[in-house]
VOZAFI-164335 format. One record per residue (C-alpha): x, y, z; residue number from 1; residue in one letter. Coordinates in pm, 1 decimal. Example, Ala and Ser with C-alpha at 12.3 -4.5 7.8 and 13.67 -1.06 7.14 Angstrom:
! residues 2
xx / yy / zz / num / residuo
1230.0 / -450.0 / 780.0 / 1 / a .
1367.0 / -106.0 / 714.0 / 2 / s .
! end
This chain:
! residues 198
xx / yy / zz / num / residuo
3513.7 / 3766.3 / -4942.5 / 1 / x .
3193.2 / 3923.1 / -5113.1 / 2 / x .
3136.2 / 4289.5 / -5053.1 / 3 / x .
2804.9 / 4358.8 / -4938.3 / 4 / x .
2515.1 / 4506.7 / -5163.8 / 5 / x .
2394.7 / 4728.0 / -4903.4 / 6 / x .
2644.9 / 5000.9 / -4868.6 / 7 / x .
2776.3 / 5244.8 / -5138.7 / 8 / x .
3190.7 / 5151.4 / -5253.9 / 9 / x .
3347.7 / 5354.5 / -5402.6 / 10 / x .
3650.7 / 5404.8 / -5636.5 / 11 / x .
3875.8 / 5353.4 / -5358.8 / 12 / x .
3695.7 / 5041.1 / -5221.7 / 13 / x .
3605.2 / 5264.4 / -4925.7 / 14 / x .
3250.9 / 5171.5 / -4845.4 / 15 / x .
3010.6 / 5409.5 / -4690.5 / 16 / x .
2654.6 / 5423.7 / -4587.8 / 17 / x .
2355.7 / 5693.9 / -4557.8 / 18 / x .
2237.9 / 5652.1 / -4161.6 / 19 / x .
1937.3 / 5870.4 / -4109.3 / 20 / x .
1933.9 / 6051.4 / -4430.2 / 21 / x .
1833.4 / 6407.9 / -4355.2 / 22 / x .
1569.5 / 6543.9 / -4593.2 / 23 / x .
1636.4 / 6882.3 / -4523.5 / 24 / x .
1969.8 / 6927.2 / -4637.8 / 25 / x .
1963.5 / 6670.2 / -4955.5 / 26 / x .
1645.8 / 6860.6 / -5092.7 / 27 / x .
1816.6 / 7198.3 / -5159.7 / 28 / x .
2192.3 / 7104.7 / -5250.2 / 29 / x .
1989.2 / 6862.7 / -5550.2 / 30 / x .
1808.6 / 7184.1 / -5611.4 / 31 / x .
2048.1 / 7394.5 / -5652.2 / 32 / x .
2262.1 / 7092.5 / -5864.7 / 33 / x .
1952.9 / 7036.8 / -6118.2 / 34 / x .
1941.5 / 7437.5 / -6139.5 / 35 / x .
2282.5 / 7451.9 / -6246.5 / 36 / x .
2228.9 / 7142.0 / -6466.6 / 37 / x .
1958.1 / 7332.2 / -6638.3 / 38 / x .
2138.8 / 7603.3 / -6743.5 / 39 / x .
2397.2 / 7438.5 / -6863.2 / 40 / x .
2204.4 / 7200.0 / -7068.0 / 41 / x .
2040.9 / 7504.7 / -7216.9 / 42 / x .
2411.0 / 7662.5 / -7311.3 / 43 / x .
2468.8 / 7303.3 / -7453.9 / 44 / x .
2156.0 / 7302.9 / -7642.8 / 45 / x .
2184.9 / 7681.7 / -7748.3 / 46 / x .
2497.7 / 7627.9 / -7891.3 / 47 / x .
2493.0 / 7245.7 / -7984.2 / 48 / x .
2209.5 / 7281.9 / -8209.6 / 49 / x .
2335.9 / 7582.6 / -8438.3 / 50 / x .
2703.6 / 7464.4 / -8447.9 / 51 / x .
2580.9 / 7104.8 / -8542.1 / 52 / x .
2345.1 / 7265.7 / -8811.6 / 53 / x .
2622.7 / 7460.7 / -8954.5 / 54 / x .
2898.9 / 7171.3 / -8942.4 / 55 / x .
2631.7 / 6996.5 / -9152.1 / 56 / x .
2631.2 / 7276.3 / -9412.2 / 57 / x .
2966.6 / 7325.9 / -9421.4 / 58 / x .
3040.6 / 6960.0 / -9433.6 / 59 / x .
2805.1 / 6945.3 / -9764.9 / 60 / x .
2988.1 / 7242.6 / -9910.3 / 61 / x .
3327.0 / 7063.2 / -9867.8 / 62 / x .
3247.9 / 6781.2 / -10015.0 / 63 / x .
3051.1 / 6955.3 / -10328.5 / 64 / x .
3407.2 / 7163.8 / -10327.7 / 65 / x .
3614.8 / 6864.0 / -10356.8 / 66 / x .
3405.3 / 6668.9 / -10593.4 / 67 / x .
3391.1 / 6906.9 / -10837.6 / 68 / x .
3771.3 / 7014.7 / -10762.0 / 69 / x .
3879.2 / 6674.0 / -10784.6 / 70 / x .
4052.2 / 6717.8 / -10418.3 / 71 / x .
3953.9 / 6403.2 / -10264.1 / 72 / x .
4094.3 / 6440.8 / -9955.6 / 73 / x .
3818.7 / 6752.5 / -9913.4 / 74 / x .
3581.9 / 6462.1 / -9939.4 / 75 / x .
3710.9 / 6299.0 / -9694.2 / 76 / x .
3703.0 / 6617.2 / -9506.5 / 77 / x .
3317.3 / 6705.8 / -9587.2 / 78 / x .
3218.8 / 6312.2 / -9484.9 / 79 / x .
3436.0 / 6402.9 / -9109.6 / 80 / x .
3195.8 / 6759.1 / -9075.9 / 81 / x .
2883.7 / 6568.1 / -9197.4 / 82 / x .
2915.4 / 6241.5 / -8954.7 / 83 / x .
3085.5 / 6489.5 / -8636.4 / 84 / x .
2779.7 / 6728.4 / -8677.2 / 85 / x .
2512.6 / 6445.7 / -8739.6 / 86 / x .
2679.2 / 6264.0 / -8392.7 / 87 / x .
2661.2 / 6600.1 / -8237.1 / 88 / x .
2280.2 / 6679.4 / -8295.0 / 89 / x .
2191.5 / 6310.0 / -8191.5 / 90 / x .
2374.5 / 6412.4 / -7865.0 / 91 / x .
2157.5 / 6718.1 / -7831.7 / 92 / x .
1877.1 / 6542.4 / -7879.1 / 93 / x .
1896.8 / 6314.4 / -7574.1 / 94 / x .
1889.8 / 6624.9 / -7372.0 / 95 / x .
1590.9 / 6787.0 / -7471.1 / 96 / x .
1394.4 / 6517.9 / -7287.1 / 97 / x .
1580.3 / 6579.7 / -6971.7 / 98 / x .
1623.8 / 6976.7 / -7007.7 / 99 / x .
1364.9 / 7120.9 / -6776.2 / 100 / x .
1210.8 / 6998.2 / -6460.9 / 101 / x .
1147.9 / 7157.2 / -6127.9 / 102 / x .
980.7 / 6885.9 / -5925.9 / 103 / x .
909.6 / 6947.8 / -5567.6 / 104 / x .
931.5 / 6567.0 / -5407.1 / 105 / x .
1253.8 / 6438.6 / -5312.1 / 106 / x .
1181.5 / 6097.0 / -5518.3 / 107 / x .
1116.1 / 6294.9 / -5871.3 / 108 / x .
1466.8 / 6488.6 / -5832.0 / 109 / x .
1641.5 / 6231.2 / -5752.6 / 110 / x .
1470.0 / 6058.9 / -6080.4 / 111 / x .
1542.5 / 6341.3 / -6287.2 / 112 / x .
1887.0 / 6332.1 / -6145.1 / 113 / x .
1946.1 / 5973.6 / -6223.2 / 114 / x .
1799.9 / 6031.4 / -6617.3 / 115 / x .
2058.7 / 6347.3 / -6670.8 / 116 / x .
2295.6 / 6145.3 / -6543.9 / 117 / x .
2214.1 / 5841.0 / -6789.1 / 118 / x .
2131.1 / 6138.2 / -7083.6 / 119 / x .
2470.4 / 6247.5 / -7035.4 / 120 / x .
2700.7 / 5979.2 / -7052.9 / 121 / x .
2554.8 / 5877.4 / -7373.1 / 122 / x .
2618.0 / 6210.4 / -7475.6 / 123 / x .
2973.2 / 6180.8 / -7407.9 / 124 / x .
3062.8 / 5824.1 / -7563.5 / 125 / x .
2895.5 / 6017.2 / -7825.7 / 126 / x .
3166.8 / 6302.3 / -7808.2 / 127 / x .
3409.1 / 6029.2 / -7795.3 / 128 / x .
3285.4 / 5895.8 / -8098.3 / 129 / x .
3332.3 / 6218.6 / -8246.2 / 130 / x .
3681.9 / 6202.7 / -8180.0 / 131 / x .
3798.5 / 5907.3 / -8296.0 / 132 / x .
3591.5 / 5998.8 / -8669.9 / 133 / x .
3775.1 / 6300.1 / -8651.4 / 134 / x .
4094.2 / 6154.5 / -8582.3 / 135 / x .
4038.6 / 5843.2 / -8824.4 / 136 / x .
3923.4 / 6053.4 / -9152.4 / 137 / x .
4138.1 / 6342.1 / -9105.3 / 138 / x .
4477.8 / 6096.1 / -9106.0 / 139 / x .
4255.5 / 5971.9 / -9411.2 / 140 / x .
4235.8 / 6317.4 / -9573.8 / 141 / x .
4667.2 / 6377.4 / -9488.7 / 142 / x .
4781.5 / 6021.9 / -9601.6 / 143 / x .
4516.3 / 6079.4 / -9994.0 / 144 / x .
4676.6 / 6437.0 / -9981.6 / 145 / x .
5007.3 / 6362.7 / -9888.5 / 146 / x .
4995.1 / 6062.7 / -10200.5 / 147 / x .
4855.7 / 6273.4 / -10457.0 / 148 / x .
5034.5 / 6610.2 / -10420.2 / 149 / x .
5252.8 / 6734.1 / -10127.9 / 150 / x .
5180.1 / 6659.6 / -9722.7 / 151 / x .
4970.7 / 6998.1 / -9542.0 / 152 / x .
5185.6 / 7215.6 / -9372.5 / 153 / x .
5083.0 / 7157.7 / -9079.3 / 154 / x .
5133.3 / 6845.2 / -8885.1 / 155 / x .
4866.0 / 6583.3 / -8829.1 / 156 / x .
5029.6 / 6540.9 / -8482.2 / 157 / x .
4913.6 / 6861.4 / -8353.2 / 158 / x .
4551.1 / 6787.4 / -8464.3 / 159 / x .
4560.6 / 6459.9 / -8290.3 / 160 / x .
4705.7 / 6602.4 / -7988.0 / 161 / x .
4399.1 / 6819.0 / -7974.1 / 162 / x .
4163.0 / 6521.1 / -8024.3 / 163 / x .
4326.5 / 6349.9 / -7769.6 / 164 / x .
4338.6 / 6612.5 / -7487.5 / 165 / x .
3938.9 / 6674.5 / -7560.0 / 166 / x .
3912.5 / 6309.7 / -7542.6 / 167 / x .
4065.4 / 6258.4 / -7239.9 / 168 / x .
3837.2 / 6526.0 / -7096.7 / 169 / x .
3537.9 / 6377.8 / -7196.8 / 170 / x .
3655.2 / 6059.3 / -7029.6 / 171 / x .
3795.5 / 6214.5 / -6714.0 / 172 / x .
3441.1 / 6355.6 / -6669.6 / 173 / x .
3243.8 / 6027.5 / -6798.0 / 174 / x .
3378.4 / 5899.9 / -6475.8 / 175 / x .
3288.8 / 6127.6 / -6241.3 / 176 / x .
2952.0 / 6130.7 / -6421.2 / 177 / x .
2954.8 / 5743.1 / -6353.3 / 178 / x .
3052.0 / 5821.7 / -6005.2 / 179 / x .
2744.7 / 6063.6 / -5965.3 / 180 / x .
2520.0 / 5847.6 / -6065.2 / 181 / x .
2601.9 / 5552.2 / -5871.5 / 182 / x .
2555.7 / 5763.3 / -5558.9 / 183 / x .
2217.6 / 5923.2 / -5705.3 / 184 / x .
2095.6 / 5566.3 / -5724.6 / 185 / x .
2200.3 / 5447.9 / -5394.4 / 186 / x .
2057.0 / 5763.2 / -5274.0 / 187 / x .
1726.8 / 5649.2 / -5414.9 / 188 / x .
1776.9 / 5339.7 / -5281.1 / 189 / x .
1820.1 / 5443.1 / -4957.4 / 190 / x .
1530.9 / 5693.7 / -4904.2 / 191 / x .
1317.3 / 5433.4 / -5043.8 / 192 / x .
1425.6 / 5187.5 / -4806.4 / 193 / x .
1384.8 / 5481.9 / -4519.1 / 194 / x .
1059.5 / 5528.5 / -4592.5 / 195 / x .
920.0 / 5167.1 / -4637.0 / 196 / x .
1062.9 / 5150.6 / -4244.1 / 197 / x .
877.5 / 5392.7 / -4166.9 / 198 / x .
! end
């Protein structure tokens, strides 16, 4: 049994269907939703682009530290700062094409909704990426520090579990960014279907 195309399943395998969709009350709920998504793309971008700068610079430092220090597992540490903040800027970057916009038609929201959407699930397989450099280079770093003099003090467990609860974060919510976006499209869909019937 083939589900049809026309209606909207979701996670659940529930399927549902706009009837009628009223213009009215979709055009200020997705204002108010891109507003919000504008500010917080600003925070993201206000703070992304500074900390990514700096990571960069300290990143250089750390390995210029351990080079000349001989401490190659602050190499390893530098190369971790230097790929996590050049991953983080090229995250920043695919939101400044999607940062501002305050259309008025229904059809150009919905657009701008859909590429925000798109903008920011790259950005958070990017974030993922992140992790798993971290999480690869710094076990890196412990096992070349733990071989060549004695193991940190701290455990790399705790680090990890750190990674790993961000991680799962950034998954949780590249799902319900998936989710979104499926229902922006069908949205789309929809009200361009509604108004080739009428």
């Amino acid at each position: 049994m083939t589900p049809p195309t026309d209606p909207f399943w979701d996670e659940l395998g529930v399927a549902w269907s706009a009837i009628n969709p009223d213009i009215d009350v979709i055009m200020p709920r997705l204002k108010s939703r891109l507003r919000r998504h504008s500010i917080l793309i600003t925070a993201s971008l206000v703070l992304g682009l500074p900390l990514s700068l700096a990571g960069f610079l300290l990143g250089v430092y750390t390995i210029w530290i351990g080079w000349t220090n001989g401490a190659s597992h602050f190499v390893t540490r530098g190369i971790s700062l230097v790929v996590i903040a050049t991953i983080l800027s090229f995250a920043m970057s695919f939101l400044l094409s999607v940062r501002a916009g305050d259309s008025l038609a229904l059809s150009e929201m919905l657009d701008l909704a859909i590429a925000r959407a798109e903008k920011t699930l790259v950005t958070t397989r990017l974030g993922l990426y992140a992790c798993g450099v971290a999480a690869l280079l710094g076990l890196v770093g412990t096992a070349m520090r733990t071989q060549l003099s004695r193991p940190p003090a701290l455990s790399p467990l705790a680090d990890l579990a750190v990674l790993a609860i961000f991680a799962l974060g950034l998954f949780l919510y590249r799902r319900r960014l998936s989710r979104d976006l499926a229902k922006y499209r069908y949205l789309k869909g929809v009200l361009v279907l509604d108004g080739e019937g009428k």
